[in-house]
N, C-alpha and C positions, 0 to 999 in steps of 0.2 A: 437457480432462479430466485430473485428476490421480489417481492407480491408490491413493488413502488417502478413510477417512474423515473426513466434516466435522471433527469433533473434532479429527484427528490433523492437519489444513490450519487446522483454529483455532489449536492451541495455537501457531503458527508466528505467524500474526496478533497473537497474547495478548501475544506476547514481542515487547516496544516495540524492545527491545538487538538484534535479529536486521534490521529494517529496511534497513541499510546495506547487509546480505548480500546480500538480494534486490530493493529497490525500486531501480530505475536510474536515476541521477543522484546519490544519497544519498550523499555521501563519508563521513559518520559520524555516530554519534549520540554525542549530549553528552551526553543527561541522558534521565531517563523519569520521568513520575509513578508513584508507587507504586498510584493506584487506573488507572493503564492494563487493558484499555482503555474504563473505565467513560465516559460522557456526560460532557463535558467537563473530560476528563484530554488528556493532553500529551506529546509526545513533540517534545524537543529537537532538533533535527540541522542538518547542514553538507550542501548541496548545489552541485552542480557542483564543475569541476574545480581542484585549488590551484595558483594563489593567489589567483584570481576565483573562490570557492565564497562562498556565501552562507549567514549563520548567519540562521534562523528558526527557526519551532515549527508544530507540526498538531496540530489537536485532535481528538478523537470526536465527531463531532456525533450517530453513533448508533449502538446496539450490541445486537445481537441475536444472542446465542451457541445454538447456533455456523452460523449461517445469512446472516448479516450484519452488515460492520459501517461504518458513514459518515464519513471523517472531511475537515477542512479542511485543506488541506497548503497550508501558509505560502514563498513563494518570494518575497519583498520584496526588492527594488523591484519584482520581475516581475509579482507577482501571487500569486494564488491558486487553487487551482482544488479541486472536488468530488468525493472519489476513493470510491464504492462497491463495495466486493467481497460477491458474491453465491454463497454455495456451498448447493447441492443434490446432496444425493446421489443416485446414479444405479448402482444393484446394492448388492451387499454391503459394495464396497471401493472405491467408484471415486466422484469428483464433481467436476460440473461446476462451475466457476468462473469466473464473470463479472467482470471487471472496465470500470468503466466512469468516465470522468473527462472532466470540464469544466470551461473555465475560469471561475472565480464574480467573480475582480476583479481591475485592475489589467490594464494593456497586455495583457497575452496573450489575456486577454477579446475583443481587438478586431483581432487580427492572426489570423483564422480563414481558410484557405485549403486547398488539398488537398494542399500541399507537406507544410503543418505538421500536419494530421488523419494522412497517411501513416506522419510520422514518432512520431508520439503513439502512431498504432496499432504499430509496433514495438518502439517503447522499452515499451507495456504486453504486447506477447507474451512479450518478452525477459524483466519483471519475473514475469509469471507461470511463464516456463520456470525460473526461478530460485526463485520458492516450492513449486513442484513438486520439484526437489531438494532442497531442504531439508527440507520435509513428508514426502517417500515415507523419509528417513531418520528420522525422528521412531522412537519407541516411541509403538503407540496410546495415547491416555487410558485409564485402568480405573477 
């Protein structure tokens, strides 16, 4: 639960550049499309740690403001995987946030275990604690 409205956890989303701040593993972003984060626009970046950090790209595969949005996160040669965030407001000020991610190709598709589900599940609490900060500082949309 983050203590902002949809809008005010979208516009953290909308902004391709703020990624590195909060998704975990993200060392930086390179580049953004300018129609981010429209159905298949792009957002550049460098993940894992330097000087094994890996340059790829993720696309939007879906966008639905400000409720959801779908995208492919590119981690080559590792793989890829299917990152959905799902926001529902819940009271005036306050919405739940789902996030939910699977691997779609490439080796980590097939190295599925409880070691690696535990750790997925905390690296995605960690990036949501992190978009939580960053959103309850926002100024609302108007």
């Amino acid at each position: 639960m983050i203590e902002a409205p949809p809008e005010q956890i979208w516009a953290v989303l909308a902004d391709g550049w703020t990624y590195s701040d909060w998704v975990v593993g993200t060392a930086h972003v390179r580049d953004v499309d300018e129609a981010w984060p429209r159905v298949g626009s792009q957002l550049h970046h460098r993940a894992g740690p330097w000087p094994f950090s890996l340059q790829d790209s993720s696309t939007v595969l879906g966008c639905e403001p400000p409720h959801k949005l779908i995208i492919r996160a590119g981690l080559w040669p590792a793989g890829e995987a299917i990152v959905v965030f799902t926001l529902e407001q819940v009271g005036e000020r306050s919405t739940r946030v789902r996030l939910g991610e699977d691997f779609a190709a490439g080796p980590l598709r097939w190295v599925r275990n409880k070691v690696n589900d535990l750790v997925l599940h905390q690296r995605n609490n960690e990036t949501l604690d992190r978009l939580s900060d960053i959103a309850r500082r926002q100024k609302s949309p108007e």
